[in-house]
gemmi code that builds the backbone of each chain (N, CA, C; Angstrom):
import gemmi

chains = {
    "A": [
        ("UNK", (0.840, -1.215, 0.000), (0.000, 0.000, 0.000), (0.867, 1.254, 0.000)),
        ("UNK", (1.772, 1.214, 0.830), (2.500, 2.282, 0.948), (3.906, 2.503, -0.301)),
        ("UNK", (4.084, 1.390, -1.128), (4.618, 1.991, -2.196), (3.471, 2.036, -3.436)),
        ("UNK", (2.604, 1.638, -2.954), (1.193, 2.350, -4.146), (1.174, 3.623, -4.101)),
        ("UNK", (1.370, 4.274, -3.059), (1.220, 5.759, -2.059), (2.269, 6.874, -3.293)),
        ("UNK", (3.837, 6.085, -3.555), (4.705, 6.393, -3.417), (4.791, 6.848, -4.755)),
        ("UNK", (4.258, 5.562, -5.468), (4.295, 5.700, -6.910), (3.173, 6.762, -7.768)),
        ("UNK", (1.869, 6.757, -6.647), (0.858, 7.652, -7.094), (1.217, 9.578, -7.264)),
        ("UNK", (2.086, 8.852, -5.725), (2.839, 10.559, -5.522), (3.728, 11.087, -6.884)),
        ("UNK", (4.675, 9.981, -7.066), (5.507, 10.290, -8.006), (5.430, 10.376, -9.432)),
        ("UNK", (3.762, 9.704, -10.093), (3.170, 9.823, -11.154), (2.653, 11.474, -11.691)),
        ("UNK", (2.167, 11.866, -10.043), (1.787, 13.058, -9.936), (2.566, 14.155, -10.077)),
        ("UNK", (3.939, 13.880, -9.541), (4.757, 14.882, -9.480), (5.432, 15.071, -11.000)),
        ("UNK", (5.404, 14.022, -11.762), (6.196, 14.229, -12.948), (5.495, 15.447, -13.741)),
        ("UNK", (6.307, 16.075, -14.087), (6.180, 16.813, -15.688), (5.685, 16.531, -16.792)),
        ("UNK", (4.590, 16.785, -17.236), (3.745, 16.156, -18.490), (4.742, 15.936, -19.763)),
        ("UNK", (5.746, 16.195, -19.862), (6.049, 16.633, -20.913), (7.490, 14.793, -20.705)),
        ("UNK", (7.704, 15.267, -19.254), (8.762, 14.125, -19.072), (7.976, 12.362, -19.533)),
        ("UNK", (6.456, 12.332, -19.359), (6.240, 11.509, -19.767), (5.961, 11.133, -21.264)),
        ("UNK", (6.901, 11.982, -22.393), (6.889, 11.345, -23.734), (6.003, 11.838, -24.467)),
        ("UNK", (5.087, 12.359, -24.193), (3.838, 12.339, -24.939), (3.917, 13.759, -26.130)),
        ("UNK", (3.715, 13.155, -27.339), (4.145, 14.329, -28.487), (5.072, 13.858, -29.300)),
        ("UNK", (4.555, 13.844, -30.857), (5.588, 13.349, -31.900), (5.812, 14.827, -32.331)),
        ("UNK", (7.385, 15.200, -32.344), (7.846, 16.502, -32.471), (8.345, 16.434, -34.151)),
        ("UNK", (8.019, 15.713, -34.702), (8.552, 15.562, -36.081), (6.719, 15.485, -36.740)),
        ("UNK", (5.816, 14.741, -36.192), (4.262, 15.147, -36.751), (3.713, 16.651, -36.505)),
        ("UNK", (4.510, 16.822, -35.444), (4.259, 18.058, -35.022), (4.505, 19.617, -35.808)),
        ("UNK", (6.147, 19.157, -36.417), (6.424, 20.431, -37.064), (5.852, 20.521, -38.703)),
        ("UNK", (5.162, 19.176, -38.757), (3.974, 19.118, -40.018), (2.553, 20.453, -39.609)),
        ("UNK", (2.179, 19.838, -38.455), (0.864, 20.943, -37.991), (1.644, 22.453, -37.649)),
        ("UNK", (2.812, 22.399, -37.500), (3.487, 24.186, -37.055), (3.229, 24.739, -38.115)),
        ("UNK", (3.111, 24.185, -39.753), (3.435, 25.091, -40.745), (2.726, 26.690, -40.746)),
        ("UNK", (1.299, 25.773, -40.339), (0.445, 27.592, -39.696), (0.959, 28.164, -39.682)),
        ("UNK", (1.488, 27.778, -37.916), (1.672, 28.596, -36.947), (2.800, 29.410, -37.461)),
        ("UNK", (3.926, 28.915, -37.894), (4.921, 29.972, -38.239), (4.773, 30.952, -39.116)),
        ("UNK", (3.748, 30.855, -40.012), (2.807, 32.212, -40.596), (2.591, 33.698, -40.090)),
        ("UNK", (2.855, 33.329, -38.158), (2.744, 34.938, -37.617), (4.340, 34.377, -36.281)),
        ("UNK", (4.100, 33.389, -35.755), (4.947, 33.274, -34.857), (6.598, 32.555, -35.253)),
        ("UNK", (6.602, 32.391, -36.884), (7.800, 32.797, -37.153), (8.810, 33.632, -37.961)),
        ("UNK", (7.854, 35.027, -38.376), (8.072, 36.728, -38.710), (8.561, 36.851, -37.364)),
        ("UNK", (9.878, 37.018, -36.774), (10.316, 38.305, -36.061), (9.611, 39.509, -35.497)),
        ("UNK", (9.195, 39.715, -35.033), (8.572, 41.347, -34.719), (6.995, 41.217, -35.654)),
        ("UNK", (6.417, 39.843, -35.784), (4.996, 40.259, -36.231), (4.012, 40.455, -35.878)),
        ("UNK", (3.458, 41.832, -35.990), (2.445, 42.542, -34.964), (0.828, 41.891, -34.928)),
        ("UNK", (0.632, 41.169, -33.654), (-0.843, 40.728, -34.050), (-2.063, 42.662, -34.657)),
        ("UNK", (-2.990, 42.052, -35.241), (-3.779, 43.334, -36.039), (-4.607, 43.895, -34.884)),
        ("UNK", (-5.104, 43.108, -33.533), (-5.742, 43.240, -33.009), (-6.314, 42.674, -31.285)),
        ("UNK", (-6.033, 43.487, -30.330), (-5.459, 44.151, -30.140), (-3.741, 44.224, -30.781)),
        ("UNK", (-3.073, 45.149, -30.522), (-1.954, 45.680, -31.305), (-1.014, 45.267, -30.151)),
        ("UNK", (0.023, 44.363, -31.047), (0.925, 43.973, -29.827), (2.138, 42.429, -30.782)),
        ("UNK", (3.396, 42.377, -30.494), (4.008, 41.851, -30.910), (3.779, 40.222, -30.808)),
        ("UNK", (3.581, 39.226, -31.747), (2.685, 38.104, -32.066), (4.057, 37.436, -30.541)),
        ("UNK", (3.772, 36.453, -29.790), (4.825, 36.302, -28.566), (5.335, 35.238, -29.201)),
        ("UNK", (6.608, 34.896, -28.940), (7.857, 33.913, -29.068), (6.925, 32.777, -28.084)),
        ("UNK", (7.242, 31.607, -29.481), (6.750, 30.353, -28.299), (7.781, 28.882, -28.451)),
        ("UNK", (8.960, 29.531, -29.560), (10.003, 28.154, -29.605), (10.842, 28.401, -28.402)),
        ("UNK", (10.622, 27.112, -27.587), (11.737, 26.607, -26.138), (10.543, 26.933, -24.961)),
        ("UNK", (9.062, 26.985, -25.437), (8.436, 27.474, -24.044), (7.812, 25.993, -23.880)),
        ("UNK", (7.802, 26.081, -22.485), (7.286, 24.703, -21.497), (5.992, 24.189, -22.582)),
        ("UNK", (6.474, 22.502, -22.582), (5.235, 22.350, -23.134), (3.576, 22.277, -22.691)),
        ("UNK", (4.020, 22.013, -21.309), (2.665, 21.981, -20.338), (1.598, 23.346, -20.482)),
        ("UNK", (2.343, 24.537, -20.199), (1.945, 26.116, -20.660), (1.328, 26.003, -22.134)),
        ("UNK", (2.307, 25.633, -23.544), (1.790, 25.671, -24.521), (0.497, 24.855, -24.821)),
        ("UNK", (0.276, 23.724, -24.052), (-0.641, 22.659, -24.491), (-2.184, 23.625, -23.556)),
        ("UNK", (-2.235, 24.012, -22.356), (-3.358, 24.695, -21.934), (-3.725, 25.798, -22.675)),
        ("UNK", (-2.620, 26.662, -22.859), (-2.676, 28.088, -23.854), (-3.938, 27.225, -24.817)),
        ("UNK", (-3.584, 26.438, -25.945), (-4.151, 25.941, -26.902), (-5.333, 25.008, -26.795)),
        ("UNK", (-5.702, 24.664, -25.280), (-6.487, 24.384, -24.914), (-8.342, 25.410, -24.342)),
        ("UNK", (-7.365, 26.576, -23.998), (-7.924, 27.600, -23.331), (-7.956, 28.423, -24.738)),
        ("UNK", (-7.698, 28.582, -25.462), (-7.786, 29.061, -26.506), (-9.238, 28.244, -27.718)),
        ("UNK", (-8.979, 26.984, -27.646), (-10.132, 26.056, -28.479), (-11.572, 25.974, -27.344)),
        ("UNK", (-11.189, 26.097, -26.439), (-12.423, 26.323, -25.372), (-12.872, 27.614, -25.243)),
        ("UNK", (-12.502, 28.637, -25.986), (-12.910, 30.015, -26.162), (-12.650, 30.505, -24.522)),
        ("UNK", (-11.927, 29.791, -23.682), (-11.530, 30.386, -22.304), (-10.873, 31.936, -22.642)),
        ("UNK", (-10.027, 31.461, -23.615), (-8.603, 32.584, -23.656), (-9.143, 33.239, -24.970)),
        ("UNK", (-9.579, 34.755, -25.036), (-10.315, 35.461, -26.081), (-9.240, 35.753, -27.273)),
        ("UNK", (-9.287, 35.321, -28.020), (-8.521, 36.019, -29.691), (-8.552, 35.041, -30.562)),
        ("UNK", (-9.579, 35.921, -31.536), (-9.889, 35.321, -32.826), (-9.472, 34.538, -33.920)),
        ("UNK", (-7.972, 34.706, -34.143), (-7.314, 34.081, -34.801), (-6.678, 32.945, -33.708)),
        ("UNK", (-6.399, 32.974, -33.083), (-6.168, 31.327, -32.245), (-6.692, 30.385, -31.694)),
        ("UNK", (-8.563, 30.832, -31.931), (-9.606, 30.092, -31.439), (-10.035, 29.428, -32.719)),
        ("UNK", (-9.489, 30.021, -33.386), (-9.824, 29.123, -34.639), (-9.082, 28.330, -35.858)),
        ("UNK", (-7.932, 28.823, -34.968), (-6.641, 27.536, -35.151), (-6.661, 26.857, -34.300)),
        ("UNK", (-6.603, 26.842, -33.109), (-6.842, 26.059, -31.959), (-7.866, 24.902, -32.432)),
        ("UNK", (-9.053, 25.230, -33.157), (-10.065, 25.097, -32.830), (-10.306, 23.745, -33.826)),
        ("UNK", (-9.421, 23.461, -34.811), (-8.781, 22.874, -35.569), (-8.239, 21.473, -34.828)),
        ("UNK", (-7.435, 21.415, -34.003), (-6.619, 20.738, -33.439), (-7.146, 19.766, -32.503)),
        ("UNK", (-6.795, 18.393, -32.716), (-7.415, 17.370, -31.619), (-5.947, 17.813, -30.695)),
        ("UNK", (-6.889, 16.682, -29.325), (-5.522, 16.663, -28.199), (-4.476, 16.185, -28.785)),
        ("UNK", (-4.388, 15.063, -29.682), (-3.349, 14.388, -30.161), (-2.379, 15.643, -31.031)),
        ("UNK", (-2.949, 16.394, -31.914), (-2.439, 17.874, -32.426), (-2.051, 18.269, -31.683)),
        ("UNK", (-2.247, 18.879, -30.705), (-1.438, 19.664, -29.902), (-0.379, 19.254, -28.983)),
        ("UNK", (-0.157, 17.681, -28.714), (0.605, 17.332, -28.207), (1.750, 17.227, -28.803)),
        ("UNK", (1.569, 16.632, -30.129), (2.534, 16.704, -31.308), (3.239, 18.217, -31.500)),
        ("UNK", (1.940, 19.060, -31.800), (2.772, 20.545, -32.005), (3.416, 20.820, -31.356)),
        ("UNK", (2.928, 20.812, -29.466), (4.056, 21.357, -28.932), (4.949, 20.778, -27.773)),
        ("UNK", (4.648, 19.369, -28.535), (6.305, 18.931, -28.321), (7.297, 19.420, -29.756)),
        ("UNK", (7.051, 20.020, -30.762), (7.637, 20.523, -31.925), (8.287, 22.053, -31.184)),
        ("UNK", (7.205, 22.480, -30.547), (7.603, 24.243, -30.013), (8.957, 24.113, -29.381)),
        ("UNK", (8.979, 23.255, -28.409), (9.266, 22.851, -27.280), (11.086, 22.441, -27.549)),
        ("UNK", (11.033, 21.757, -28.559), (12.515, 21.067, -29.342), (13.159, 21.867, -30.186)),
        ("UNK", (11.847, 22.782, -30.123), (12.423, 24.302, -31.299), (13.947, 24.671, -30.561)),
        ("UNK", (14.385, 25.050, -29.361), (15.442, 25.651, -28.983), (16.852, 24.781, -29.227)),
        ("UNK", (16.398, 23.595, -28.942), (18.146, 22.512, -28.656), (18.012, 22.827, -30.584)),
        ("UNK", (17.175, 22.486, -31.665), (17.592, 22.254, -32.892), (18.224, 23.750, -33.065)),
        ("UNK", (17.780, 24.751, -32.962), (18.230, 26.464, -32.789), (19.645, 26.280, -32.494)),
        ("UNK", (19.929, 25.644, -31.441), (20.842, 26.550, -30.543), (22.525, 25.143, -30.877)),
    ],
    "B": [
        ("UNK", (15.217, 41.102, -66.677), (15.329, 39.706, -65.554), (16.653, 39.827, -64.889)),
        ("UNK", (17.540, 40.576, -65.499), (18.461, 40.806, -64.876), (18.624, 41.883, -63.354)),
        ("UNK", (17.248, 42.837, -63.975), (17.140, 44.039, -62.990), (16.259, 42.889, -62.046)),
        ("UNK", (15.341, 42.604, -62.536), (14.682, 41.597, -61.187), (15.125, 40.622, -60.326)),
        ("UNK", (16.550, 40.531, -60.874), (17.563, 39.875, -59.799), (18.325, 41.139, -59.411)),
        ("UNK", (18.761, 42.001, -59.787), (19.415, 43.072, -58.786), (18.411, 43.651, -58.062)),
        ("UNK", (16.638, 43.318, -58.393), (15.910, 44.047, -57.206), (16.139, 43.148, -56.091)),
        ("UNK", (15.851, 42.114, -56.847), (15.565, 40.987, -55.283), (16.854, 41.249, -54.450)),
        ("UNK", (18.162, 41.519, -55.197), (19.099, 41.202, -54.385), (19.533, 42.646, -53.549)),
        ("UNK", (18.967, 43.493, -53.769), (19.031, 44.691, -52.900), (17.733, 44.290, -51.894)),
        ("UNK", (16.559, 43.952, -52.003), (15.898, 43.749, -51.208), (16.237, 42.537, -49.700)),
        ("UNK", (17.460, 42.110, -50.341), (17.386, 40.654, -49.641), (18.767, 41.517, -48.370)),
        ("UNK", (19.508, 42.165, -49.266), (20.723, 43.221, -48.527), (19.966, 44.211, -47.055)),
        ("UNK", (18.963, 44.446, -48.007), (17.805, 45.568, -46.816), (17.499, 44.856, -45.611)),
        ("UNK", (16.791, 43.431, -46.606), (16.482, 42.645, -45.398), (17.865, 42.131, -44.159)),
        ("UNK", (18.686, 41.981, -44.645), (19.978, 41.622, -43.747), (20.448, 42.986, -42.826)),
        ("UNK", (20.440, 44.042, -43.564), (20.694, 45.542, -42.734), (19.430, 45.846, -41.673)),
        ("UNK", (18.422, 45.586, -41.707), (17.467, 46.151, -40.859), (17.640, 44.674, -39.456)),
        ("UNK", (17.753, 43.669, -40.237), (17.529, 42.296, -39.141), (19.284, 42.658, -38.193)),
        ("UNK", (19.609, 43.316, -39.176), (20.991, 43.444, -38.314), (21.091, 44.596, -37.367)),
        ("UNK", (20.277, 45.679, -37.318), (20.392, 46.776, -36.664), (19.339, 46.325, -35.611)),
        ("UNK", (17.914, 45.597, -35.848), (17.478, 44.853, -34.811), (17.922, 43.926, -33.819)),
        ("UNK", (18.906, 43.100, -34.881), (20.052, 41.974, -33.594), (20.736, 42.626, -32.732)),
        ("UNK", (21.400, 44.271, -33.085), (22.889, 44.394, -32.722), (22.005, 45.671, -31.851)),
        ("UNK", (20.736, 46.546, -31.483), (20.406, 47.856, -30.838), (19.212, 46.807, -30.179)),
        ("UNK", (18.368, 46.024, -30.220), (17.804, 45.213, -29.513), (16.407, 46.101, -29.528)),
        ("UNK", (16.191, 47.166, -31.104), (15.772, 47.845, -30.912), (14.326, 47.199, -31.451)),
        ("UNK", (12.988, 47.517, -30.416), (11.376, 47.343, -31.721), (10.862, 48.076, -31.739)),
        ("UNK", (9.433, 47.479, -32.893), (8.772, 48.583, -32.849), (7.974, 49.000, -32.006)),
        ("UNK", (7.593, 47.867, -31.025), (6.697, 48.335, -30.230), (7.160, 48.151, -29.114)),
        ("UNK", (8.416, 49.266, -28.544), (9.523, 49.394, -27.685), (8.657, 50.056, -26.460)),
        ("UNK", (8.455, 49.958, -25.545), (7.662, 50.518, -24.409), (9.168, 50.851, -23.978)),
        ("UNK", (8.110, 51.799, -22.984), (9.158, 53.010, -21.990), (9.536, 52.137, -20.577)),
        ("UNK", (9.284, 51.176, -20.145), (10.346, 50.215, -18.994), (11.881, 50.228, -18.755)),
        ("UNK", (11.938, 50.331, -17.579), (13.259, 50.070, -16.977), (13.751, 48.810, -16.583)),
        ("UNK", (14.553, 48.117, -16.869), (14.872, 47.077, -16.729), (14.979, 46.978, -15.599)),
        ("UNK", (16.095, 47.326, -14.875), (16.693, 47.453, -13.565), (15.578, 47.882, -12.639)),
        ("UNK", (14.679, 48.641, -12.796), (13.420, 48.379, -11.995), (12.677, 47.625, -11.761)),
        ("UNK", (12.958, 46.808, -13.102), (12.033, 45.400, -13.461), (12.494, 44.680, -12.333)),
        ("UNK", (13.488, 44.353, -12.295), (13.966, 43.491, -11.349), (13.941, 43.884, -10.199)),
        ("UNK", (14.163, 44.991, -9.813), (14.070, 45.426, -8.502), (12.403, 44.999, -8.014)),
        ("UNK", (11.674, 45.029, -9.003), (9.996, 44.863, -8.639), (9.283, 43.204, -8.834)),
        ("UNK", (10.619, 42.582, -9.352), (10.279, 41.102, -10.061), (10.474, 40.543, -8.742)),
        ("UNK", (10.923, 40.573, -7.324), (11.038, 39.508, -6.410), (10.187, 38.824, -6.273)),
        ("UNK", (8.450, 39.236, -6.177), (7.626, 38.326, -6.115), (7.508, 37.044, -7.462)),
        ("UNK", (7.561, 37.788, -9.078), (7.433, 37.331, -9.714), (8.821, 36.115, -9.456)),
        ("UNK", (9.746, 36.128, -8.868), (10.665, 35.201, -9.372), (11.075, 33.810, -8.705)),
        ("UNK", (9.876, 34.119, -7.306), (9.350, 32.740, -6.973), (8.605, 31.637, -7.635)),
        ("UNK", (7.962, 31.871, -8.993), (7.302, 30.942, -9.400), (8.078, 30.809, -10.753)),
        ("UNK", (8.711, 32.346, -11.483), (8.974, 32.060, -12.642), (10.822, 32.092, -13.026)),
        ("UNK", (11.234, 32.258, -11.984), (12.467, 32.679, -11.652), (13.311, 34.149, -11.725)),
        ("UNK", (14.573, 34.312, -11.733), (15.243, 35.487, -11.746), (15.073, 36.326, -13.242)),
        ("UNK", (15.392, 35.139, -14.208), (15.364, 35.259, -15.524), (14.090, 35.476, -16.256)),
        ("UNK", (13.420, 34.992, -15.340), (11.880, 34.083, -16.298), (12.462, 33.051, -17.240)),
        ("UNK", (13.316, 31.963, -17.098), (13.873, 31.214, -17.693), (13.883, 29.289, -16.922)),
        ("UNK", (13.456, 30.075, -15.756), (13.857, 28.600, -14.490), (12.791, 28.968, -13.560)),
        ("UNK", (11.141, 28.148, -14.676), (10.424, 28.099, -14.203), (9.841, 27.172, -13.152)),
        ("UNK", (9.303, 27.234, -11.669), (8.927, 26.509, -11.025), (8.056, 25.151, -11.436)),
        ("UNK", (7.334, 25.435, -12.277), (6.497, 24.413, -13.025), (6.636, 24.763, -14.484)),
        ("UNK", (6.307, 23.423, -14.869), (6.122, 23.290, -16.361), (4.887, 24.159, -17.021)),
        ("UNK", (3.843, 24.362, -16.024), (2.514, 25.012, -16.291), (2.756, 26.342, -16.406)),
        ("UNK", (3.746, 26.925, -15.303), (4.162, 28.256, -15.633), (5.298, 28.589, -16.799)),
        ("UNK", (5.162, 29.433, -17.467), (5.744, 29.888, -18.760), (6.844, 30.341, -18.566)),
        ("UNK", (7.818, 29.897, -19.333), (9.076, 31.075, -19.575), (8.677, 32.612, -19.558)),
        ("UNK", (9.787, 33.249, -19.394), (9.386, 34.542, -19.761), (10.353, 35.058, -20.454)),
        ("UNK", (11.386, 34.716, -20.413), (12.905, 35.326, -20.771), (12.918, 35.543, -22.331)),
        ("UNK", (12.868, 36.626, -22.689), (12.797, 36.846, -23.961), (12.301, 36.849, -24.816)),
        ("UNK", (10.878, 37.077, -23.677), (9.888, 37.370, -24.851), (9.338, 38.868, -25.589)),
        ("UNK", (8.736, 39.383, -26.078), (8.182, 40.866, -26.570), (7.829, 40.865, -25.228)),
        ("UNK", (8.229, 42.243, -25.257), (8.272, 43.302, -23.949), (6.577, 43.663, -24.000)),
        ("UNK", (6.228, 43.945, -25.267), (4.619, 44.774, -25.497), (3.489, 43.195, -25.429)),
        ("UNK", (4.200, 41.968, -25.475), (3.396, 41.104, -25.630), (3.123, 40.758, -24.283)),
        ("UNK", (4.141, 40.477, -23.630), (4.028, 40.635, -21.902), (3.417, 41.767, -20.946)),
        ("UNK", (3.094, 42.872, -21.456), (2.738, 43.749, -21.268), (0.876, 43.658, -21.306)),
        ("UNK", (0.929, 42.887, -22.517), (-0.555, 42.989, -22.952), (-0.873, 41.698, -21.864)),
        ("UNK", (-0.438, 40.388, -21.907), (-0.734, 39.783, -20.771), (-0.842, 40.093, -19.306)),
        ("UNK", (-0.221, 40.617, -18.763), (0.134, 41.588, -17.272), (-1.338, 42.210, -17.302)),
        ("UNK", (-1.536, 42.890, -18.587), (-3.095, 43.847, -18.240), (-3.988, 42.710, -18.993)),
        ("UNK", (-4.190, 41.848, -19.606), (-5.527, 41.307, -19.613), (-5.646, 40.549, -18.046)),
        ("UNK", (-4.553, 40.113, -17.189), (-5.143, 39.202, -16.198), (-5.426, 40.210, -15.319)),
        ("UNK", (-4.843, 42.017, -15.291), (-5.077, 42.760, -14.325), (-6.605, 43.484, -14.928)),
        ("UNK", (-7.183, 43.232, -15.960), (-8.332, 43.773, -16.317), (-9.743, 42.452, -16.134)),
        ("UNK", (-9.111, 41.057, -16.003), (-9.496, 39.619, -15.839), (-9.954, 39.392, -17.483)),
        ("UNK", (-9.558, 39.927, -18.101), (-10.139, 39.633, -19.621), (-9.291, 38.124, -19.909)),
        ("UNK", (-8.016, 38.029, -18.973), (-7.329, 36.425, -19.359), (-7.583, 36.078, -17.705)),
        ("UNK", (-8.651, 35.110, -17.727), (-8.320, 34.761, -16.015), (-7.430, 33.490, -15.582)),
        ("UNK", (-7.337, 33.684, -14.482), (-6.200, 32.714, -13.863), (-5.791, 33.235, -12.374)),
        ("UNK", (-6.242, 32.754, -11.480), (-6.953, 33.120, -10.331), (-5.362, 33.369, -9.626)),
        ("UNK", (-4.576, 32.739, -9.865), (-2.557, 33.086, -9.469), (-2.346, 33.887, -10.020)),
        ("UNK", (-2.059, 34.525, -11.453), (-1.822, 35.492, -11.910), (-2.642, 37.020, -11.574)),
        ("UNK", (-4.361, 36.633, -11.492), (-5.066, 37.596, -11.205), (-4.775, 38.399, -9.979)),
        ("UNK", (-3.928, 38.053, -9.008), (-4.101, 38.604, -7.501), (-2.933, 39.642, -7.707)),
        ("UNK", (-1.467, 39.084, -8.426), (-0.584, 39.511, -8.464), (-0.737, 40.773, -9.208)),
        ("UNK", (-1.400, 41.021, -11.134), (-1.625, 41.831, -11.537), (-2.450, 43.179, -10.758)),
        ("UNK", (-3.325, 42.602, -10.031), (-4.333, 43.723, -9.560), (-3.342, 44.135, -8.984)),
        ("UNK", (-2.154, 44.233, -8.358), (-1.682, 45.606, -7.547), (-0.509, 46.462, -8.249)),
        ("UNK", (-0.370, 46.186, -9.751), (0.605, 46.519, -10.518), (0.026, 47.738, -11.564)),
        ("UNK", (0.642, 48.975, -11.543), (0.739, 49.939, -12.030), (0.989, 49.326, -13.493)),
        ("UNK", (0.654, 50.654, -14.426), (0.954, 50.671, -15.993), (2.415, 50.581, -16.066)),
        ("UNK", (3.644, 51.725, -15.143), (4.800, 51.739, -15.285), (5.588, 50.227, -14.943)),
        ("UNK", (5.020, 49.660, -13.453), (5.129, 48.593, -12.931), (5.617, 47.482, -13.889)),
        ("UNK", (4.285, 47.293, -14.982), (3.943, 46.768, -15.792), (5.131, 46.948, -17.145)),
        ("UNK", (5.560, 47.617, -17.313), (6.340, 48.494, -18.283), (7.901, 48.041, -17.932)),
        ("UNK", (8.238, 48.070, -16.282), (9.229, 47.476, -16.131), (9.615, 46.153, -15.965)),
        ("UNK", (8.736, 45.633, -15.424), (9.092, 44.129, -15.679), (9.029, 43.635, -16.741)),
        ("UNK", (8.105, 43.914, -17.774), (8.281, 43.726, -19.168), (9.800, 43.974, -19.896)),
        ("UNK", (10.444, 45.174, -19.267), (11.507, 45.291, -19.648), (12.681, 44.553, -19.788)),
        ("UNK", (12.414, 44.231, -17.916), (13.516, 43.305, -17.634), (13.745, 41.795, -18.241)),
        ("UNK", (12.351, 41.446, -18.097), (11.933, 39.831, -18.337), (12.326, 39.637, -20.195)),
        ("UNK", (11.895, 40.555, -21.254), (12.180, 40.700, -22.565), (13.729, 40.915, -22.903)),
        ("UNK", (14.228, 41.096, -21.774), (16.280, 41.581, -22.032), (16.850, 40.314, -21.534)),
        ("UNK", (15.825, 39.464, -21.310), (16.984, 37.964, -21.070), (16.692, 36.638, -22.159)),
        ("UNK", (17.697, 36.022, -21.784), (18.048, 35.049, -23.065), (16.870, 33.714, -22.418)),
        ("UNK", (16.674, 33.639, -23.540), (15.302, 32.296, -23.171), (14.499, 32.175, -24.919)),
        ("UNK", (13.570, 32.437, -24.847), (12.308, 31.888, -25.830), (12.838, 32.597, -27.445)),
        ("UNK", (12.216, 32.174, -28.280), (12.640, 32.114, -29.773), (11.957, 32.355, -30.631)),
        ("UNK", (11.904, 33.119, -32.217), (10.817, 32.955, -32.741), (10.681, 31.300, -33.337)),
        ("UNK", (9.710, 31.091, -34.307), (9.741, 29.606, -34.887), (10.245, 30.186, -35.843)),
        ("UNK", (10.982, 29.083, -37.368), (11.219, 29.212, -38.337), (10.795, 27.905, -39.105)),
        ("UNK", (11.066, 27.992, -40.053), (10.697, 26.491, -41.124), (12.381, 26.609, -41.361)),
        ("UNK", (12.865, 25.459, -41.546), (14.004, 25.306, -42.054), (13.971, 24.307, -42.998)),
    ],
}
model = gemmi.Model(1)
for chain_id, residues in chains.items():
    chain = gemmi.Chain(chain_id)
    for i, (resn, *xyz) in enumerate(residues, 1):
        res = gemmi.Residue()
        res.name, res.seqid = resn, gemmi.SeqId(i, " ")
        for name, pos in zip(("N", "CA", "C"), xyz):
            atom = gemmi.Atom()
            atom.name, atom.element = name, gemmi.Element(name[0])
            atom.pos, atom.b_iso = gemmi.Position(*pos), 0.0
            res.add_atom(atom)
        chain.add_residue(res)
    model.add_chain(chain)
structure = gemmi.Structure()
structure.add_model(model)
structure.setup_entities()
């Protein structure tokens, strides 16, 4: 019982991302979009007005809710609710484990 | 066809001179008025969850910050301080942060090495 305890704890504690999940090579198939605004340098979303944000090397756990909260119309803006909106879970796991691998292939 | 290769190839020169005065002055266009060094002076709370950098984040759920647009971080800071983005951790922190506030930590957090644009290669 008490290493049931141990292992439940430690299932819990892991990092979504440490458990594998995301083909980063299917993934940079579904990025092609995305790099349409988020890979222009300095490309200004139209609305509100504001620089489109850097998302190669960001946590994938963050990116996968963003895109979650975004297809659930949680997180308001038009153009990502309907890219989002596009995307099964399996999509987005793929994509951004692609975001995510963006930095080591970069750097 | 010859001039339409000396256009392209002055255009492609432009493009290398402007990406280069952006690499080397760190300069944008949508450069807000923040102080870095204030940033940080005002980031202690922020750097319990997201770190010094915004680079050595406490959780995977919480985001980098290090290097991202200063005006894009900016616009986040005020949708969770207006609740237009909610998130009941972020919301408490924004409500007591000024426009300038806002302006400097953006500063600081956008002047460190971390996040990337995408490219196709």
């Amino acid at each position: 019982m008490r290493g049931v305890c141990i292992a439940i704890a430690i299932l819990a504690l892991m990092p979504l991302n440490a458990l594998g999940q995301g083909d980063p090579a299917r993934g940079k198939k579904i990025a092609y979009t995305c790099t349409g605004c988020h890979g222009i340098p300095f490309y200004n979303n139209a609305y509100p007005t504001y620089t489109v944000p850097k998302i190669g090397g960001q946590h994938q756990e963050y990116l996968i809710s963003a895109l979650k909260a975004y297809r659930a119309g949680e997180r308001q803006h038009a153009t990502m609710r309907a890219q989002a909106s596009t995307l099964s879970d399996q999509d987005i796991l793929d994509v951004t484990a692609y975001f995510v691998s963006f930095n080591e292939e970069d750097s | 066809m010859r001039s339409s290769v000396a256009r392209s190839t002055g255009l492609a020169e432009l493009t290398a001179v402007v990406a280069l005065v952006v690499a080397t002055t760190g300069f944008s266009p949508a450069a807000s008025a923040g102080d870095p060094q204030r940033g940080l002076e005002k980031s202690q709370v922020c750097q319990s969850c997201h770190g010094r950098t915004g680079a050595e984040s406490l959780m995977p759920s919480y985001p980098i910050l290090a290097g991202q647009h200063a005006d894009y971080l900016e616009h986040a800071l005020k949708s969770y301080r207006s609740g237009a983005r909610s998130n009941a951790i972020m919301a408490g922190f924004a409500a007591n942060l000024s426009d300038q506030d806002i302006a400097d930590l953006a500063a600081w957090y956008s002047r460190q090495d971390g996040l990337s644009d995408l490219s196709m290669d």
